[in-house]
matplotlib code that plots the C-alpha trace (Angstrom):
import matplotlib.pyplot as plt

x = [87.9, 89.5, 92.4, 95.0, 97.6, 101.0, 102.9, 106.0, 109.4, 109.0, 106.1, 103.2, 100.2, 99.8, 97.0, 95.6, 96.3, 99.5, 100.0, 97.7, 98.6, 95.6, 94.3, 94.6, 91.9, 93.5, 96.8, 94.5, 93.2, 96.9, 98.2, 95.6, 95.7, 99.3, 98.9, 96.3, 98.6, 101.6, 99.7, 98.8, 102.8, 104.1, 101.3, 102.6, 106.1, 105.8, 103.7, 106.4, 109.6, 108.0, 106.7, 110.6, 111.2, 108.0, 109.6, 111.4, 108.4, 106.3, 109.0, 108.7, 105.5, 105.0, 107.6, 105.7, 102.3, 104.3, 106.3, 103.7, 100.7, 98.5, 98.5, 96.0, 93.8, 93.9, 94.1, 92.8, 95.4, 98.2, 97.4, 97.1, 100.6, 101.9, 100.4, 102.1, 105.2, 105.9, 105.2, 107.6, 110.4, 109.8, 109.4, 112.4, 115.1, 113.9, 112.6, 114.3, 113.2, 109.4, 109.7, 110.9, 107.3, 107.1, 109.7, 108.2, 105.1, 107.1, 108.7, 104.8, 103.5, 107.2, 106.4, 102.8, 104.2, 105.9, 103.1, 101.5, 103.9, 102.5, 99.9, 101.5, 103.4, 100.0, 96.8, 94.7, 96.9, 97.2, 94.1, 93.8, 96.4, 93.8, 90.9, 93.0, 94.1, 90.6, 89.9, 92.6, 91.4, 88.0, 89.9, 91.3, 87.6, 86.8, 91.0, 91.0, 87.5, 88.5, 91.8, 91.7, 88.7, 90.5, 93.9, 92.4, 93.0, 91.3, 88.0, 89.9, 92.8, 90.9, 89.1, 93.1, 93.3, 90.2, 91.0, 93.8, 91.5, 89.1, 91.4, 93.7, 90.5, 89.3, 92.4, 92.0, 88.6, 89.1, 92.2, 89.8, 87.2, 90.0, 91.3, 88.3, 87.1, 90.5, 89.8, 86.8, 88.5, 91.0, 88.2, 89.2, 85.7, 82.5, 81.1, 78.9, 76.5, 75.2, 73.1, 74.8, 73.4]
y = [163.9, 165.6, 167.1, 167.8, 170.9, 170.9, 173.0, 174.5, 174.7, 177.6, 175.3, 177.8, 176.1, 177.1, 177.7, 177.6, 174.9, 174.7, 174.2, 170.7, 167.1, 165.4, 162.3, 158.9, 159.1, 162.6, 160.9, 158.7, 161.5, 163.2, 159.8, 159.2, 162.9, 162.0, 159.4, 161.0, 163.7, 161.7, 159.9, 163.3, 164.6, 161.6, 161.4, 165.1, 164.3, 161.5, 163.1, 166.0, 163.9, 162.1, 165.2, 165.8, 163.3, 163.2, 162.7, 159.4, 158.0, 158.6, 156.6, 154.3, 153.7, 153.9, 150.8, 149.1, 149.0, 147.9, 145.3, 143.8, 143.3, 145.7, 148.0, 145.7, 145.7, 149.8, 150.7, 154.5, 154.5, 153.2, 156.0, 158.2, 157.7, 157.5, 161.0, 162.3, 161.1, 161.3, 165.4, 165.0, 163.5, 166.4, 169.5, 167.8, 167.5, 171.4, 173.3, 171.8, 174.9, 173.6, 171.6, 174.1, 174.2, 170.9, 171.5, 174.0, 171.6, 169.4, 171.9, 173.2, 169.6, 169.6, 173.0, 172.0, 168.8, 171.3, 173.6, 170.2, 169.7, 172.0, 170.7, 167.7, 169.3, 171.1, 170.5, 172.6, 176.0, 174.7, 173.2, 176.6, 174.2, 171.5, 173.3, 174.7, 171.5, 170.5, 173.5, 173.0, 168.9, 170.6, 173.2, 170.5, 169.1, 172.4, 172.9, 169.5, 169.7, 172.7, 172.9, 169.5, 170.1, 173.1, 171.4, 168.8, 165.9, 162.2, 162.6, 159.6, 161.6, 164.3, 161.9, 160.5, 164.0, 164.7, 161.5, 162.7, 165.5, 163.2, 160.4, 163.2, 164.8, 161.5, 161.8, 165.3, 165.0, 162.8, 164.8, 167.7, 166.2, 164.4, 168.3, 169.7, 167.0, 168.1, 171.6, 171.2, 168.9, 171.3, 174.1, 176.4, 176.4, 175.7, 172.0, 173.4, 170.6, 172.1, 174.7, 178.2, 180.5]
z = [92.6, 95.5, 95.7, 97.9, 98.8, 97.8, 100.2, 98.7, 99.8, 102.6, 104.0, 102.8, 101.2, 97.8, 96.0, 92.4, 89.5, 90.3, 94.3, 94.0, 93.7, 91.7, 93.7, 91.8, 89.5, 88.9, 87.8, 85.8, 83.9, 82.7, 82.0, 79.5, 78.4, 77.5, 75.9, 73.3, 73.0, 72.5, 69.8, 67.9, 68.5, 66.7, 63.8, 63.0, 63.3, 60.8, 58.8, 59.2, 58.5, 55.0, 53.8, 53.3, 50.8, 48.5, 45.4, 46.5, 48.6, 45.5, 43.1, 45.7, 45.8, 42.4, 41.9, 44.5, 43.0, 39.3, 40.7, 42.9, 40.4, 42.3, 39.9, 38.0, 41.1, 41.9, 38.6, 39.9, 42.7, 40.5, 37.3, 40.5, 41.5, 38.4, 37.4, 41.1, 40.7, 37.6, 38.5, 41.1, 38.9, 36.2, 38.7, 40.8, 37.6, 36.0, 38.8, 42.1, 44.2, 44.0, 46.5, 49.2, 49.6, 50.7, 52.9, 54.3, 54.8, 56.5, 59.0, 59.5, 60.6, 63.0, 64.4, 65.7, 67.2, 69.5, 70.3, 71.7, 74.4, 75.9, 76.8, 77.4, 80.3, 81.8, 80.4, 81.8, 82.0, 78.0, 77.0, 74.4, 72.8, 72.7, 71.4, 68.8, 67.6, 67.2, 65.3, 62.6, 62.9, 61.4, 58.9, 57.1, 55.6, 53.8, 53.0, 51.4, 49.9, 47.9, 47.2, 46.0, 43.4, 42.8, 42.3, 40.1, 43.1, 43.1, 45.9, 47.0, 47.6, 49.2, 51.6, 53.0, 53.8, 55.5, 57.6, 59.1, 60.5, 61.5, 63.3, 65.4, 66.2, 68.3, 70.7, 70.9, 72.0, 74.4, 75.9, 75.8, 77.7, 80.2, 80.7, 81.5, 84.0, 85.5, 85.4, 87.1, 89.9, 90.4, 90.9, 88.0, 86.5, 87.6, 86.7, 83.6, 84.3, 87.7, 87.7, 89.0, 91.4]

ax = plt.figure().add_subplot(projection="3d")
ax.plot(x, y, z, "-o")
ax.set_aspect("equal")
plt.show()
């Protein structure tokens, strides 16, 4: 992909990431980059903004699997439920201050929603932002694998939470891969496929 010289507003060329205009395929590239980032940004704000009320989406839920007979069909998932939100309910009446932890959880999940705009703005001066991303994507296997046993949860339980890391991970990667073709367009780093003097 070639690229082409933005000249700024005293008419000098500039030079570097910043002073060029990506050619179309270029623009292909950051829209699509976007888009996977958008996709991760709003999974973590939703994940963010339920995490608030747990004790009412349990209930919820709870009254959902009752009332609709599934109950009888995911028995597991049902006592599972149950067993949560009943938890919930008790820790919620007696010890209301448990679940500033949660909402702590919840402001975490908002908080790395915004670290992703920046990438969203410049991938490549950001892609750290990226990489990181997949890094935590990967922490989360071990984190749920342990904890879980640890904390007594289902392994059904502990696989939902391993696929979150594994579904924002396939965006990511693909951003990842999208940013560094762009890098390399953009002449920041030498194409690591080619063999370097």
């Amino acid at each position: 992909m070639s690229v082409v010289p933005l000249v700024d507003s005293h008419g000098a060329k500039g030079d570097g990431a910043a002073a060029v205009r990506p050619t179309a395929p270029g623009r292909r590239d950051i829209l699509a980059i976007r888009i996977c980032l958008i996709i991760v940004i709003i999974g973590l704000v939703v994940s963010g903004v339920t995490a608030f009320p747990l004790r009412e989406e349990l209930m919820l839920g709870r009254d959902i699997l009752n009332s609709t007979g599934l109950s009888a069909t995911f028995p597991d998932l049902a006592f599972w439920v149950q067993r949560v939100a009943e938890g919930l309910e008790v820790t919620g009446d007696d010890y209301p201050f448990l679940a500033y932890g949660t909402d702590w959880l919840a402001f975490a999940h908002l908080a790395i929603a915004v670290a992703f705009v920046g990438p969203l703005i410049d991938p490549v001066r950001n892609v750290w932002v990226t990489v990181w991303g997949l890094i935590m994507c990967a922490g989360i296997i071990p984190l749920a694998l342990i904890a879980g046993a640890v904390r007594g949860l289902p392994i059904g339980w502990q696989l939902i939470d391993i696929s979150f890391g594994v579904v924002a991970a396939v965006p990511l990667t693909i951003a990842l891969l999208l940013t560094r073709r762009l890098e390399r367009a953009r002449g920041n780093v030498p194409d690591r496929r080619t063999p370097q003097p």
